[in-house]
N, C-alpha and C positions, 0 to 999 in steps of 0.2 A: 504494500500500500504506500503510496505515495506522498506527502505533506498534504497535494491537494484535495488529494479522495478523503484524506483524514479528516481534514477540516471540514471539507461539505457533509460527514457523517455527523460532524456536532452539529451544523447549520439545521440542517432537517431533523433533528430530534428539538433542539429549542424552537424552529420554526412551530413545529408542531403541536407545541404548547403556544402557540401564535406570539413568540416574542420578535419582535426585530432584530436580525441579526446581518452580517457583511464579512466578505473579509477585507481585509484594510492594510493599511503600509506595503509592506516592500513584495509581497505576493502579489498585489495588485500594479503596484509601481512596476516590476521586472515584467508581467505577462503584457502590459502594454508594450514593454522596449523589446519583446522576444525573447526575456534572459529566464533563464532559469532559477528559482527560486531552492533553497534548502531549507525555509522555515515556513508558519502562515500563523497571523495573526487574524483572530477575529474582534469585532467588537459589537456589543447585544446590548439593550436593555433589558435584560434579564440580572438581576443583581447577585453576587456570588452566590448566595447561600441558597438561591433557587438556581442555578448553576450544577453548583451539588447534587442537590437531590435530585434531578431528571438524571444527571451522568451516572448516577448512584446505582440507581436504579435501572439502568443497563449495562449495570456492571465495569462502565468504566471509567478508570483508575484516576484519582482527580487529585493533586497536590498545591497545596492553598498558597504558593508561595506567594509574596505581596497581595496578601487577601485584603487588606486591611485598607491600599490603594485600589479593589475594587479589580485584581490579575487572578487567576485559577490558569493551573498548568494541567492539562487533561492530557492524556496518554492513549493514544488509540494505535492498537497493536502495534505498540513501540513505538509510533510517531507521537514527538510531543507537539499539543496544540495549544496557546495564550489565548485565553478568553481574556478580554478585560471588559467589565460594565462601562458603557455612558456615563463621561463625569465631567465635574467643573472641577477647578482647583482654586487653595486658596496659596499664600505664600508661603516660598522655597527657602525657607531659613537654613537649610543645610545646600543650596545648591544642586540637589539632587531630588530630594522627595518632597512631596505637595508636606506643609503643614496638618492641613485637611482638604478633602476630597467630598464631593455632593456627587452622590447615584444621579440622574438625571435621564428622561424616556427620549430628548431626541439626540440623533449624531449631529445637528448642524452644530449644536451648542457643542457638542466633545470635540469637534474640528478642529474646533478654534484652539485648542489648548496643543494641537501636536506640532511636531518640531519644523517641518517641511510641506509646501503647498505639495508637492508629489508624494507625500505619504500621507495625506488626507483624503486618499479615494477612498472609497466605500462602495463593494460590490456585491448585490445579492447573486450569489452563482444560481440559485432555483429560479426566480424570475430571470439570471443573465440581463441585469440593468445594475447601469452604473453612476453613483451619485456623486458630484464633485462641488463641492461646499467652497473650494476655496480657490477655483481655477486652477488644479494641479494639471490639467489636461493640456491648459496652453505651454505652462512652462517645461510639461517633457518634450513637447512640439519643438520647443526652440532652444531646448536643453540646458533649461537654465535654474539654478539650486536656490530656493526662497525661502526664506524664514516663514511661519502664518504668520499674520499680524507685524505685531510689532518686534522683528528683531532685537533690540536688548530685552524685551522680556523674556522673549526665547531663552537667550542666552544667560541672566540673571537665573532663572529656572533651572536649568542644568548647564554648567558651565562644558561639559565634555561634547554640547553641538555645535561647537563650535569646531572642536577635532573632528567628530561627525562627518560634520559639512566637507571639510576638506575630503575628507574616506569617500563621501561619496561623489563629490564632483572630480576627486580620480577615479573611481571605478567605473563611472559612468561614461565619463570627459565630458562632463559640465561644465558649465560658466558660470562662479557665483555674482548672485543679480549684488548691484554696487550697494546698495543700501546695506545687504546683507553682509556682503564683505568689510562697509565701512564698520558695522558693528561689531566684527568680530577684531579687528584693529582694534580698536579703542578699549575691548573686553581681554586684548588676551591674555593680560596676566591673572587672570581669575583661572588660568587650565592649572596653577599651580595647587587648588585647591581639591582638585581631583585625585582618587586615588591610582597610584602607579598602575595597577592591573589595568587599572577600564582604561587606561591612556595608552598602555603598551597592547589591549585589543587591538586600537584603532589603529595605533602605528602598523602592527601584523599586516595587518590588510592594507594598507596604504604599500609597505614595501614590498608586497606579495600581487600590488594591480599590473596590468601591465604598463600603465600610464605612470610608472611609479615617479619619472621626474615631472610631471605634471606636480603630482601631489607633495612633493618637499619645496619647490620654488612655491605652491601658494603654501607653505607652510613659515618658509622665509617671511614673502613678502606681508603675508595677515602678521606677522611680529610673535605667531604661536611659536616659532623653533627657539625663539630667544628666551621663551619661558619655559622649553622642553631641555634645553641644553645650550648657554648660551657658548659655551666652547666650541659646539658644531656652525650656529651663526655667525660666530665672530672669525670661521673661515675665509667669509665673501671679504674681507678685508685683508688676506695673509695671498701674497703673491711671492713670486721665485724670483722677478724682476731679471730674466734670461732671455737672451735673443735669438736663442737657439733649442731651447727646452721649455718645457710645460706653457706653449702658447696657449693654453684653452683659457689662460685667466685667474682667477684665483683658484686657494686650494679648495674650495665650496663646488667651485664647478668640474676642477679634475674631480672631486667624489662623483658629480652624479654621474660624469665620463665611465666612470668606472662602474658603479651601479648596471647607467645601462649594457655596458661589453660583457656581463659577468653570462658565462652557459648554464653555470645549472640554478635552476628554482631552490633554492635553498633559502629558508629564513635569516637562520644564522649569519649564514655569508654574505646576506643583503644588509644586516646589519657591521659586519665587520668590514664590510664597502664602504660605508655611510661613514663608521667612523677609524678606518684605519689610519686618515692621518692628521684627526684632530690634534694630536701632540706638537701641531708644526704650530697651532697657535701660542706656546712658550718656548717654542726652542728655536725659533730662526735666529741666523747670526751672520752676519755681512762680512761675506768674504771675495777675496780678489780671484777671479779667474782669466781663461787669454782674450777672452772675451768682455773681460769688465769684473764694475761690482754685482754680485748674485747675492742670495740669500740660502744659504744654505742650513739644514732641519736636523744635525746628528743628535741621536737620542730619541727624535721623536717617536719611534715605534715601542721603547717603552712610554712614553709620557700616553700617546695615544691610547695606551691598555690600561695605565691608573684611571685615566679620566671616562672610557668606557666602565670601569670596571666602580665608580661612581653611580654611571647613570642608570648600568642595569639593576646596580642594587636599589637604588632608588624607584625602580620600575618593576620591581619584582621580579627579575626572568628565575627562571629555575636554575639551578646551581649547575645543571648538564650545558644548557644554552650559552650561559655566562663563561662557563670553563673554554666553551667550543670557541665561542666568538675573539674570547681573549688567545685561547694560541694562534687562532688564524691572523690575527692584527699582530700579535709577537713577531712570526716569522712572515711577513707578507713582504721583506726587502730582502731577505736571504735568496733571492734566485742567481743570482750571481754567483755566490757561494755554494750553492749545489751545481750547477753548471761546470764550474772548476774544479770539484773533488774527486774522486778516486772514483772509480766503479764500483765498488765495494761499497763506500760511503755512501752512495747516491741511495742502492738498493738500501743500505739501511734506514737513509730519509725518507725515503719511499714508503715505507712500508710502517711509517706512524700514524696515528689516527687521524682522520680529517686530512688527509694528505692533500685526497680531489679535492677538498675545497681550496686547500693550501694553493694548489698549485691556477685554478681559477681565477683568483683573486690576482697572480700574478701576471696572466696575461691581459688582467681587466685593467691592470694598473699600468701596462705599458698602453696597450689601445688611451687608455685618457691619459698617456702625456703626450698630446699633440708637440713634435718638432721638426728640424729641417732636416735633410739628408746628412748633414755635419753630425749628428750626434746619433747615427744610426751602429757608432762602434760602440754606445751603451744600452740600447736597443736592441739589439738584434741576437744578445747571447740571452736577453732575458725572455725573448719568445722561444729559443731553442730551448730552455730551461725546461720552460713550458710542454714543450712539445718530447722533448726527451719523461719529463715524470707521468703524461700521457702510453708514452710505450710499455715506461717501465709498471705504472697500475695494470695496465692489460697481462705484462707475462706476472705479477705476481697472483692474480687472478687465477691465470690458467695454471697456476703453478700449487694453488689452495687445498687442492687434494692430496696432494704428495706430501704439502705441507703439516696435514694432519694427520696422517700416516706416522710419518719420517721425525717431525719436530715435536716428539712428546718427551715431558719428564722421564717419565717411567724408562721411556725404552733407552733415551739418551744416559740413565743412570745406570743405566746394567752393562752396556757399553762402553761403558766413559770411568764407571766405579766413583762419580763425581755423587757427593749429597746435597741435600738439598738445603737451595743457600743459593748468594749474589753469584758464586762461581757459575751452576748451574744455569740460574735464569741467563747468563751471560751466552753461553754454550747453547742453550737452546738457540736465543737470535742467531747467533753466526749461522746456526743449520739451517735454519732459515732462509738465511741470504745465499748461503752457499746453495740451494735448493733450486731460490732462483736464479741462481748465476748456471745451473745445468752442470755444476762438478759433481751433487749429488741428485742420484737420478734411483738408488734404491736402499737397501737394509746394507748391501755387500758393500757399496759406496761410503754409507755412512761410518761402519763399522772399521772403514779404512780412515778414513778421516780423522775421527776421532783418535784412533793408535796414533796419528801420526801428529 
């Protein structure tokens, strides 16, 4: 069953008790633009606790969360569906939730309280007619993100539509209308009052659209990124001042250079893009080259990882995310230094965790430093880099099985008369590499190796 067969099964059971019911927001919003939806909200004048009792009474499965704002989360084999009752609202003293809330019989009046003229439709699927309170029809026509009403009340009410807004005007590629935009300028140091989780939602999705430089220049320009991180904003002001390297501009725009060059869909690595070289905002230092005065960043790829390592704690990622994103920013300028080392070495670098993103990040970071053919002898080892830990992921792949075979404790201790300890785990890796370097290719192999 699908969110939407879900939802028209609550429609028709409340209908049936003749309440007014729709579905509303972004169910309605996407099946107008063709997009496909993964949630569905409805909205009824039917009040929770009569909610309840119809869903009860067919058995299904009803969780009262935000009851009290007038939300019931129903469960219909396995798909969960948001009912919320018709309501007014009184004031947001916390920024997020109404003070108090009035039950109320019509949708025009609940209209008015939500965040976006495009998520104010109201659709009876059983009649198939569609009601629009607030002209959300014209503004997906012309594709443009509106506050209802009055924009700073919007935004006073929950300060996080203002992130919102941006999510959605990149997922969509909307235009936010100027009024709305002007308010969220003047509003956006209120995102501070939000908590890290609902902000690092909205960021997810933002770096996961495909519009994603869409969505961080209006994150710049509305003044949100300077109260998200002003270390990341205070990029568009940190340049190289080089006649021959990083022409795209500042270090603000080599990130989103990089952002957009990166292959694989990874979160993590969209955020170790974003801020791999925040660090250069305290570490530049003027130095003389043949070319002139430059600025150059040593250090920056640790400062880069304290200062990330600030904001995700502040944002809450989980301690796997925060770990990933931090080694990938640690080594995202060592391409040079794998490129030059031994064979041996390489396969060992290779074969550490997060490597593909490691090595990602590295040809996304040469693609955005736009320069001239003169500095293609700093260039051009660091895409082989690239393209060498490319090969080398593929044979340790195809090499996985042998690996699990050939590379175990047990067998390497009985072989080796080695116990278990640093020595050990030491002797495993080398079997490893040696596995993939193809000197060990069985038991007879190994057992020779290790003798020797």
């Amino acid at each position: 069953m699908n969110v939407e067969q879900a939802g028209l099964k609550i429609v028709r059971l409340l209908a049936q008790k003749s309440f007014q019911v729709f579905f509303v927001g972004g169910i309605v919003r996407n099946t107008r633009l063709g997009l496909v939806s993964d949630n569905v909200d409805l909205a009824t004048d039917a009040t929770p606790n009569q909610i309840e009792q119809i869903l009860s009474k067919q058995k299904i499965k009803v969780k009262p969360v935000g009851k009290k704002f007038g939300s019931i989360l129903a469960i219909v084999d396995e798909v969960p569906v948001e009912i919320t009752t018709f309501r007014s609202e009184g004031r947001y003293s916390d920024n997020r939730h109404p003070d108090q809330v009035e039950f109320i019989r019509e949708y025009l009046a609940d209209a008015k309280r939500r965040d976006f003229t495009i998520n104010a439709l109201y659709y009876d699927p059983i009649k198939k007619q569609l009601f629009d309170p607030t002209n959300g029809q014209k503004d997906l026509k012309a594709k443009i993100l509106r506050f209802v009403g009055d924009p700073k009340r919007r935004i006073d009410e929950d300060a996080l539509r203002m992130l919102r807004g941006v999510r959605l005007a990149t997922q969509l590629g909307f235009k936010l209308e100027k009024n709305s935009f002007a308010a969220i300028k003047t509003r956006a140091k209120y995102i501070q009052g939000i908590s890290g989780e609902r902000i690092k939602a909205e960021l997810d999705k933002i770096l996961l659209s495909k519009n994603v430089i869409l969505g961080m220049r209006l994150l710049q320009k509305s003044g949100l990124l300077r109260f998200l991180s002003s270390e990341l904003d205070g990029l568009t002001k940190i340049f190289h001042h080089s006649k021959t390297y990083h022409l795209e501009g500042s270090v603000f725009e080599h990130s989103l250079l990089v952002l957009q060059a990166l292959k694989l869909d990874h979160l993590a690595l969209k955020y170790a893009a974003l801020a791999h070289d925040v660090g250069k905002i305290s570490t530049g230092k003027k130095v003389f080259k043949p070319e002139g005065w430059v600025y150059s960043f040593k250090g920056h790829e640790a400062k880069s990882v304290e200062i990330f390592e600030e904001f995700a704690s502040n944002l809450k990622f989980s301690r796997i995310d925060k770990e990933i994103v931090m080694k990938v920013i640690e080594l995202h300028d060592r391409k040079d230094k794998f490129f030059k080392a031994s064979t041996q070495e390489q396969v060992t670098y290779a074969m550490q965790d997060y490597f593909d993103l490691i090595i990602d990040l590295w040809q996304a970071d040469s693609v955005g430093n736009i320069s001239k053919p003169e500095n293609d002898w700093y260039r051009k080892p660091r895409f082989e880099a690239y393209k060498l830990g490319v090969v080398l992921l593929k044979k340790i792949k195809s090499k996985a099985g042998l690996i699990a075979t050939l590379a175990k404790g047990d067998l390497i201790m009985k072989l080796s008369h080695l116990k278990p300890g640093f020595q050990l785990g030491q002797r495993i890796q080398d079997v490893k590499v040696q596995i993939v370097l193809d000197k060990i290719k069985n038991e007879r192999d190994l057992k020779e190796y290790l003798e020797n």
